[in-house]
C-alpha angles and dihedrals in degrees: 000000000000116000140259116266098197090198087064101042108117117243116234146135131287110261142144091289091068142070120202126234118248105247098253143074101276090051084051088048089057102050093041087061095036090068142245091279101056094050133083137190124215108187101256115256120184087167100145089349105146144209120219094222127190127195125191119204129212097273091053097256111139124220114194129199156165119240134167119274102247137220083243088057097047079052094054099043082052106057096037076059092060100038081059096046103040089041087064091049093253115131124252124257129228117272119231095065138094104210117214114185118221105266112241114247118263100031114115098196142012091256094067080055101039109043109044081046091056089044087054098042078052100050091045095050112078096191119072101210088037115185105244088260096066088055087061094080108031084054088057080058104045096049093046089082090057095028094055105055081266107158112347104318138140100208104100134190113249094038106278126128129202093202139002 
């Protein structure tokens, strides 16, 4: 497979052929190996997005709360991103998108995607707390079944797509 050059990644709207990345650097590092053109970008909006919040006071008793998802959040999320991605040796990619990857044909939900990913990432990786480097190439594997035409997917190796 060949990598995601985010400068080449088409712009689009959310929609059921895609599957949204997890806001954090594993999901990243997923849609960096799985190729340019198996990856999309939607313009980032946290316009009325949320953060379940809980505060505990001195005598234990826990206060919890809804507040807005801040300038100084999206900040935060960003640049833990790029600590994970630079830190495998992947490039960064540019702020202001939201990256979605092509859903491979035949999953229903993010879930079927997600989660076996994160179970194979798991299996490949010997250490249990790995540096982000050692995720690089237990991604490549992981995504091979659903890059190489593997079960019934659209993803393929190489960058092309059968359906979006």
């Amino acid at each position: 497979m060949e990598p995601t050059d985010w400068e080449q990644v088409s712009e689009t709207r959310a929609g059921p052929g895609r599957l949204p990345t997890i806001v954090d650097g594993g999901s990243m590092l997923a849609a960096w190996v799985v190729g340019t053109a198996n990856v999309r970008r939607v313009p980032v909006d946290d316009t009325g997005r949320t953060l379940p919040v809980r505060r505990h006071d001195r005598t234990g008793v826990v206060a919890a709360e809804v507040v807005a998802f801040t300038a100084a959040d999206r900040q935060i999320v960003e640049e833990s991103i790029e600590d994970f991605v630079q830190a495998a040796g992947a490039p960064v990619r540019p702020r202001g998108w939201s990256w979605w990857i092509c859903r491979p044909v035949g999953l229903e939900d993010d879930r079927q995607f997600w989660s076996p990913l994160d179970r194979r990432v798991d299996r490949r990786i010997a250490s249990p707390v790995p540096h982000p480097a050692e995720c690089v190439s237990a991604m490549h594997s992981a995504l091979a079944p659903f890059c190489s035409g593997h079960r019934t997917n659209g993803l393929r190796a190489g960058g092309s797509r059968t359906a979006v």
